[in-house]
N, C-alpha and C positions, 0 to 999 in steps of 0.2 A: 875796337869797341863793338860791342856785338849789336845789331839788329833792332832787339826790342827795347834798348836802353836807348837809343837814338831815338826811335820814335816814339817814346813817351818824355823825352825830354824834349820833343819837338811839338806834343801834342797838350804838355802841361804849357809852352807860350802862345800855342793860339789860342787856348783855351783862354788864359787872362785876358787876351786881347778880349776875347766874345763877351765875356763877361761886362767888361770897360764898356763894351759898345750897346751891351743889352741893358747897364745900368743908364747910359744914357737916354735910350729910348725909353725908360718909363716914366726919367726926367721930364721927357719930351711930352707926357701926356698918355704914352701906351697903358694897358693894366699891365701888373705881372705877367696874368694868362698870357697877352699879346704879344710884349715882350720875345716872351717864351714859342712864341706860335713863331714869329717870323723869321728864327733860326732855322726851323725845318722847314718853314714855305718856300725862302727863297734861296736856300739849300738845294734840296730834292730835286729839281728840275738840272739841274748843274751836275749833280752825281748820275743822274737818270742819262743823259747825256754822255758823260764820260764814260758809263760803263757800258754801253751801247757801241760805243767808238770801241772802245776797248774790245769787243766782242767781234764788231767788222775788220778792222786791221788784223790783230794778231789772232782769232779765232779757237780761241780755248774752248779746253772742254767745259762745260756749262755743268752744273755738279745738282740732282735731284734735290729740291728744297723739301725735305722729310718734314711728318708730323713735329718731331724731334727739332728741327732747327724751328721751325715756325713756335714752336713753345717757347723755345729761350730767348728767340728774337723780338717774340710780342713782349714778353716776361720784361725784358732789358729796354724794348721800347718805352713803355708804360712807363717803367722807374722811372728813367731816365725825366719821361715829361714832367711827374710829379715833383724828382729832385730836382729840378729846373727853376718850378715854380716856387718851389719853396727858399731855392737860395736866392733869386731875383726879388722875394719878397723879401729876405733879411736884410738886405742893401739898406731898404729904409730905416732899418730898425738900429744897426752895426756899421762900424765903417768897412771901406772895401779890404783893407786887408784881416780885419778878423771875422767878416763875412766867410773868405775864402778857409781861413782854420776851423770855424764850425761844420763848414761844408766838409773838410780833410776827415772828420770822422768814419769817414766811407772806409780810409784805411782800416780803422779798428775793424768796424762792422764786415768788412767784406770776408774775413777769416771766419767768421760763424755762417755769412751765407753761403762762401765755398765751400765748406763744409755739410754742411745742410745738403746741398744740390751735389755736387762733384766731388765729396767723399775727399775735402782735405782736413788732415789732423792739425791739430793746436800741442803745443808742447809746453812744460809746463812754464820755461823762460817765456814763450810767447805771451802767454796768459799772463804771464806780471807784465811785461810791456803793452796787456793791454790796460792793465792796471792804471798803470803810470798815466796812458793813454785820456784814461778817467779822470785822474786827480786833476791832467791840464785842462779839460774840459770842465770841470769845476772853478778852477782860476777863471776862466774867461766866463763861465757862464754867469757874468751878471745884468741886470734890466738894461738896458739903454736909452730910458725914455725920462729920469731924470729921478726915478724914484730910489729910495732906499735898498741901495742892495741885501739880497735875500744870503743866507750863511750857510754854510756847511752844503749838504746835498740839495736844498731846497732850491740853491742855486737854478739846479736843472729846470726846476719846473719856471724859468721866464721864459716870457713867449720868444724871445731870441734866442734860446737854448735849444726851444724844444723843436723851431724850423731848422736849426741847423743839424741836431740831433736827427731829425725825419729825412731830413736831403740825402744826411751820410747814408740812411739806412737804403734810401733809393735808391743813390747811386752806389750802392753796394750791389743790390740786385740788378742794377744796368750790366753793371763790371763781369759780373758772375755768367748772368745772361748773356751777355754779347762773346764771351771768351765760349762759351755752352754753342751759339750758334753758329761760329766762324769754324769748330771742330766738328759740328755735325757737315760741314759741305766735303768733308772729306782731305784729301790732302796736296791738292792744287797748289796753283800757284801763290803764296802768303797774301802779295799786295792783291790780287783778282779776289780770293776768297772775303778778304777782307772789303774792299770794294762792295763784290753782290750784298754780301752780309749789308752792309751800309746803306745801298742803297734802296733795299727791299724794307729795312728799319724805318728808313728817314720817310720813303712812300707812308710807309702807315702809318706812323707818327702824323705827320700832316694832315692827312684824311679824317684822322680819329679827332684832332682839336676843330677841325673845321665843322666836322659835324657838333662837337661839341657848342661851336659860336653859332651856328645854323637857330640849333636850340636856346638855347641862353642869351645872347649878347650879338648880334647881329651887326650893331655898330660897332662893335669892336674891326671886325672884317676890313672895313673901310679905312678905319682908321690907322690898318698894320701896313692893309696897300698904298695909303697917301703917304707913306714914312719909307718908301720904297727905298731910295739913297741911302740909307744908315742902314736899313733892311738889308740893303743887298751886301753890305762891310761885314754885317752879321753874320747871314748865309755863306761868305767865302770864308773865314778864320773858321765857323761850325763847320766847312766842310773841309776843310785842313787838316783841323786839331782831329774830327771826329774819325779821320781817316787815318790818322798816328794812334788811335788810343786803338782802333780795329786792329792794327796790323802790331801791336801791340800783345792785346789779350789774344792773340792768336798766335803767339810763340810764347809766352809766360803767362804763366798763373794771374788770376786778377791782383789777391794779396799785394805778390812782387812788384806788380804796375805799378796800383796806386800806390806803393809805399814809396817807389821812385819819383812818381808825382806829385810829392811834395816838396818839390823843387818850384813847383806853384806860387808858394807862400812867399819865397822870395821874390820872385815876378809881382804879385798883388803888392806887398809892400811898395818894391819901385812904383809902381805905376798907382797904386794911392796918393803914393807922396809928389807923383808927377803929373799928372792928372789932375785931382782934385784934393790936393793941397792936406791930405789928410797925418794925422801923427800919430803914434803908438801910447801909450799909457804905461807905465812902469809894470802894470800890473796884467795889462796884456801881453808885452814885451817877452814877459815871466811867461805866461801860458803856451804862448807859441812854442819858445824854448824846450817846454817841457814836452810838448805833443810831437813838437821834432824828433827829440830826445830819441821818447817812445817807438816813433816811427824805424827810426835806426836801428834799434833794438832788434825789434819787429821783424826788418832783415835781416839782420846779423842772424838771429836766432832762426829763420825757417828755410 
């Protein structure tokens, strides 16, 4: 089995786990934002560490961090915090596993932003899968807050549609972006490259939300460090998975990843139904099905 199928099927189960754990902390009283923040606070120091070791033992070349890679890497940082926030925020709204299928949208999306940025084409089988892509996100896109579901396209516009809708499109440009950064350091060793890339991300990442709560929300700060124990289960599965999805887009395409990464959606189901007790709907059941479907396609055809 080759390389980057292993580690995106190793990085779609820490990822469910972080999710699991990120929904509990905001159970716990975090905001979203917070949530969101104490993945990469008590992350970064853990990676900043390893890759430092990693640098004194075996002594690799150390590869120029170009205008070029700092574009993709801030580009794909950013997403990345946005899509974060926004699927942290759908938890409330969705249960955990059709959270996790609004979120999968990144697949569709990430074929127009590799495109856009990195010059990949769409064929036209693609294009109807992402079609299909469409229709199942229409299945699932309805309210969750108890009101009358909305028909036809209008679906999209519930506010559980449209954060999940926004997540995909972020973490489309994470995908994009971090695959953009780990090929600008050249062509070193995959796990090291992938590593720097991470670790220089996860630095900014963190910096950028802290000054964000400096500004805005000060109490929150306090409140991510008094939560340190569930923080730090966070911090290790974020720096797991985030280390399988690096070493990942750095041998394949984004597309190809996350189309693999929908191996996800099985994980989220388990662990909704084990976790916190949650059940599918006939009619979500149906949705999933269909975005699967699409997803397969998706590969098959590119």
């Amino acid at each position: 089995m080759e390389t980057w199928i292993l580690a995106t099927l190793a990085a779609a189960l820490f990822q469910t786990v972080r999710f699991a754990l990120q929904k509990r902390l905001k159970q716990a009283g975090l905001s979203t934002t917070g949530a969101t923040w104490a993945r990469f606070l008590w992350s970064a120091p853990m990676l900043a560490v390893a890759v430092l070791a990693w640098v004194f033992v075996f002594q690799p070349t150390v590869p120029p961090l170009t205008p070029r890679f700092w574009a993709f890497a801030l580009a794909g940082g950013i997403g990345q915090i946005l899509a974060t926030i926004c699927v942290v925020a759908l938890f409330s709204r969705r249960n955990f596993a059709v959270g996790i299928t609004f979120k999968k949208s990144e697949v569709l999306q990430t074929v127009l932003v590799g495109w856009l940025l990195l010059g990949e084409a769409i064929s036209p089988a693609g294009f109807g899968a992402l079609l299909l892509g469409l229709f199942a996100l229409l299945v699932l896109a309805s309210p969750g807050d108890g009101s009358a579901p909305a028909r036809g396209v209008a679906r999209l516009w519930s506010p559980s549609a449209g954060l999940g809708l926004t997540s995909g499109a972020f973490f489309a440009l994470a995908g994009v972006g971090y695959r953009g950064a780990t090929l600008a350091l050249g062509d070193g060793p995959v796990a090291f490259r992938a590593a720097l890339a991470l670790a220089f991300v996860t630095a900014s990442q963190t910096v950028l939300m802290l000054l964000w709560f400096l500004w805005r929300d000060r109490a929150q700060i306090r409140q991510v460090i008094a939560a340190w124990r569930p923080g730090l289960a966070v911090g290790v599965t974020s720096l797991a998975g985030s280390l399988c999805w690096f070493i990942a887009f750095a041998l394949q395409n984004a597309a190809y990843v996350y189309a693999l990464g929908q191996v996800e959606l099985l994980f989220s189901i388990a662990g909704g139904a084990l976790f916190f007790g949650e059940r599918l709907s006939r009619r979500e059941w149906i949705g999933i099905g269909l975005l699967m479907a699409s997803l397969v396609v998706l590969v098959l055809v590119t």
